[in-house]
C-alpha positions in Angstrom: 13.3 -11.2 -29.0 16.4 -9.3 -28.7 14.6 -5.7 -29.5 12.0 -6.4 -26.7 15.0 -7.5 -23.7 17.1 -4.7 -25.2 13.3 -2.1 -24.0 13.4 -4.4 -21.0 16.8 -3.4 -20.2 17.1 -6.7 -19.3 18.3 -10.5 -21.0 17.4 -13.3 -20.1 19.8 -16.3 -18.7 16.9 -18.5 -19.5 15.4 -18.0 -23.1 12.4 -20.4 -22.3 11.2 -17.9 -19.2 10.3 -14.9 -21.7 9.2 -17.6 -24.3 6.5 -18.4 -21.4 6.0 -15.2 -19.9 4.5 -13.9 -24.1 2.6 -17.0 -24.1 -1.5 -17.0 -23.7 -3.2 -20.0 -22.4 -5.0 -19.9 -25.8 -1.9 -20.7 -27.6 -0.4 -23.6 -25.5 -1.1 -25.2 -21.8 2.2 -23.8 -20.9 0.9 -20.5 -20.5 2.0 -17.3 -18.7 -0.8 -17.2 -15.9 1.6 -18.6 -12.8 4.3 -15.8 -14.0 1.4 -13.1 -13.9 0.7 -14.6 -10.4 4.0 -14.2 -9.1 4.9 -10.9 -11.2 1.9 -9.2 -9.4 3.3 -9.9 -6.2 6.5 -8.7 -7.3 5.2 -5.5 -8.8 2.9 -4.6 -5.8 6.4 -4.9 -3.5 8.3 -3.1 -5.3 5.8 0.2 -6.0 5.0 -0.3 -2.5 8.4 0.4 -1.8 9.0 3.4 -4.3 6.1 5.1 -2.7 6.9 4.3 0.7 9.9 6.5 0.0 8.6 8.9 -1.9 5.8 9.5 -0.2 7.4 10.1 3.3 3.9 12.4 4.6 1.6 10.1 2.9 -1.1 8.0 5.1 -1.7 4.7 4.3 -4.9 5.1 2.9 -3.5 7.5 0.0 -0.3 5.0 -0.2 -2.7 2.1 -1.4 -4.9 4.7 -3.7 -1.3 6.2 -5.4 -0.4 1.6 -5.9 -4.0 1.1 -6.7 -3.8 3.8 -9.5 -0.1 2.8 -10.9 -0.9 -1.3 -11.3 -3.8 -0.8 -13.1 -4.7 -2.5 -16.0 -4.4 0.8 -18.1 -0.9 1.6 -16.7 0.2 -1.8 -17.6 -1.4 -2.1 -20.7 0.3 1.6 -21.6 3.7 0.4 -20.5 2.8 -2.8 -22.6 2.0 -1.2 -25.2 5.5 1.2 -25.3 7.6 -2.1 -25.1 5.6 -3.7 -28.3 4.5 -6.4 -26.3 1.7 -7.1 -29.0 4.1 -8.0 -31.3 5.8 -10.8 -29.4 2.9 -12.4 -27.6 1.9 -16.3 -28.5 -1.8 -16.4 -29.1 -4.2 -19.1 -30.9 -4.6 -18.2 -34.1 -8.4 -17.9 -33.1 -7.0 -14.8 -30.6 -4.4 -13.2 -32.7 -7.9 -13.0 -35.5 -9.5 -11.4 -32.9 -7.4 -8.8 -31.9 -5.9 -10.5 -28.6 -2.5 -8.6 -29.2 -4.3 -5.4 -28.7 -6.6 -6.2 -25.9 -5.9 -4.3 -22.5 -6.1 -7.6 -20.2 -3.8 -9.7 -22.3 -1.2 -7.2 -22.6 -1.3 -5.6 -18.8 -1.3 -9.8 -17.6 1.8 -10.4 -20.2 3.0 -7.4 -18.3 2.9 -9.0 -15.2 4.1 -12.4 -16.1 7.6 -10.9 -18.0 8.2 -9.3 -14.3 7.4 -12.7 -12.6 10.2 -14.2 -15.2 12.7 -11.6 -14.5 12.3 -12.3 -10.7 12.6 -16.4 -11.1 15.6 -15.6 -14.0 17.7 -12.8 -12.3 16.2 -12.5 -8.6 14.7 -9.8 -6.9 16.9 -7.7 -7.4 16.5 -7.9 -11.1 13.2 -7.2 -10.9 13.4 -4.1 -8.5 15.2 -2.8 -11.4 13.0 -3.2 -14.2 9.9 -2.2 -12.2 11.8 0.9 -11.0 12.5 1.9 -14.6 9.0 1.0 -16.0 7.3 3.1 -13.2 10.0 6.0 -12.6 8.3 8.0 -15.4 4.7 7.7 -13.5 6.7 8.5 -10.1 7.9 11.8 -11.8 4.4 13.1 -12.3 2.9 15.5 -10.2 1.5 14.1 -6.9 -1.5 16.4 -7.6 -2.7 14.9 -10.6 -5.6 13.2 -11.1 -3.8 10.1 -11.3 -4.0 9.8 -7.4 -7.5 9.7 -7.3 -9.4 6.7 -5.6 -10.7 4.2 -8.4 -14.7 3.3 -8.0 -14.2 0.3 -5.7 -12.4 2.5 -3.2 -14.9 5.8 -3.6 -17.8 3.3 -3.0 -16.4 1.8 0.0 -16.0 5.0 1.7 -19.0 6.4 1.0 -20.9 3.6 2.4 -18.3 3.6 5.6 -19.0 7.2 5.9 -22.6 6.7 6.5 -22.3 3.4 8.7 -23.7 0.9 5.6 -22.3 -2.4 5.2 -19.6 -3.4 2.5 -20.9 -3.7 -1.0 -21.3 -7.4 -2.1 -19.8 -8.4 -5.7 -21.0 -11.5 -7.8 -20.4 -12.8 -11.5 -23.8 -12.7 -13.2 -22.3 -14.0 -16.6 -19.3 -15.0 -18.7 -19.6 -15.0 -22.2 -17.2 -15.6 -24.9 -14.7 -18.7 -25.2 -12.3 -19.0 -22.3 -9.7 -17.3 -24.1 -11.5 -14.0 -25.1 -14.3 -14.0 -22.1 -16.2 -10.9 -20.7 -17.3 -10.8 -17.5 -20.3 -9.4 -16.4 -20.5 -8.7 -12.4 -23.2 -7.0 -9.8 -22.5 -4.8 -6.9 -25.0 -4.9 -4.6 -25.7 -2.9 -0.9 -28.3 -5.2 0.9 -28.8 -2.2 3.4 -30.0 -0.1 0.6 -31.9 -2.7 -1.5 -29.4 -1.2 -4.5 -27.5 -2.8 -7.6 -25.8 -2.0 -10.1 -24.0 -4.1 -13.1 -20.8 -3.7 -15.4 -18.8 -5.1 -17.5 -15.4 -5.9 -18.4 -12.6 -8.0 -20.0 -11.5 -9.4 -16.7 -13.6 -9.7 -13.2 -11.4 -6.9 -11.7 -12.3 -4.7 -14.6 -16.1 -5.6 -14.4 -16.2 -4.9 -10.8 -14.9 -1.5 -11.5 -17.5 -0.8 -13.6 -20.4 -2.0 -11.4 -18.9 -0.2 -8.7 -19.0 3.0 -10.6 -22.4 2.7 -11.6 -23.7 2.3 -8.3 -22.0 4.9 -6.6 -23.5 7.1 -9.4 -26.9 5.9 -8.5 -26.3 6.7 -4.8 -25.0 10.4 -5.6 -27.7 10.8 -7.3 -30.3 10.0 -5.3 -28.5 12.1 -2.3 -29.0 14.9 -4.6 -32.3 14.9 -5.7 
């Protein structure tokens, strides 16, 4: 793994940390999923901080859209994807058939998990570092891009605030797929406004993106019509 700690900027003290941070819970019990936990923590810190400073005019409300927008699960899969994470991962051999190297979730979580294994291997400080370099290049683009816009949880939210409706409700309607490979399938619903909407997705974050998106197309347009 020398070629992906050399794109990491980074080696590892302890080998076994990166052997677990590339390793799906479809390959082996001693999976990545408590690195991903603590490298999402990490990663929301530290962007938190690079914005902070950045951003010295910016409200709160646009801080969390700008973090919202740069820990996605397409950023990370994209940043995933320019490190050749793919190529390293530990996956059954049930996943690896079914294209688990390429899939957005598995990458952007492996993400996640190699920063949570920096942190526990180097400290903090070690993984300030490598978040800074990951996300420096996103930093550098121009605050007026669409990149800042709100995602569809966030647009829904303030629509219904902005016309005094409750919060929007989100369930899982249905799983399918082994545990492995699963897709979600969740509603968002508005009691107030006896409206739903469904999506889907490879993770419930994803899926509630989706339904969230399709409802707050239903309420434009009916405000329009």
């Amino acid at each position: 793994m020398n070629d992906l700690q050399a794109a990491l900027g980074y080696r590892f003290r302890e080998p076994r940390l990166l052997q677990r941070a590339l390793t799906h819970r479809s390959h082996s019990a001693q999976h990545n999923e408590r690195l991903e936990f603590l490298g999402d923590a990490v990663l929301n810190l530290v962007v938190s901080q690079l914005l902070y400073g950045r951003e010295a005019t910016a409200a709160e409300g646009a801080l969390s859209r700008m973090r919202a927008h740069l820990v996605r699960e397409e950023s990370l899969h994209a940043l995933a994807l320019q490190l050749g994470l793919g190529a390293q991962l530990r996956l059954s051999d049930g996943e690896a058939k079914g294209g688990g190297a390429q899939r957005a979730s598995i990458l952007a979580d492996a993400l996640e998990a190699l920063i949570g294994a920096v942190h526990l291997d180097g400290g903090f400080d070690a993984a300030q570092q490598l978040v800074t370099r990951l996300f420096a290049p996103l930093l550098e683009e121009d605050a007026d891009a669409p990149r800042w816009g709100k995602d569809a949880k966030t647009a829904l939210q303030e629509w219904l605030q902005g016309r005094r409706h409750p919060l929007p409700s989100y369930r899982i309607a249905a799983t399918r797929g082994q545990a492995h490979a699963q897709t979600f399938e969740v509603e968002c619903a508005v009691a107030s406004l006896a409206l739903s909407a469904r999506g889907q997705g490879s993770s419930r974050r994803a899926a509630e993106q989706q339904a969230a998106a399709a409802l707050l197309a239903q309420l434009n347009e009916s405000s329009t019509a």
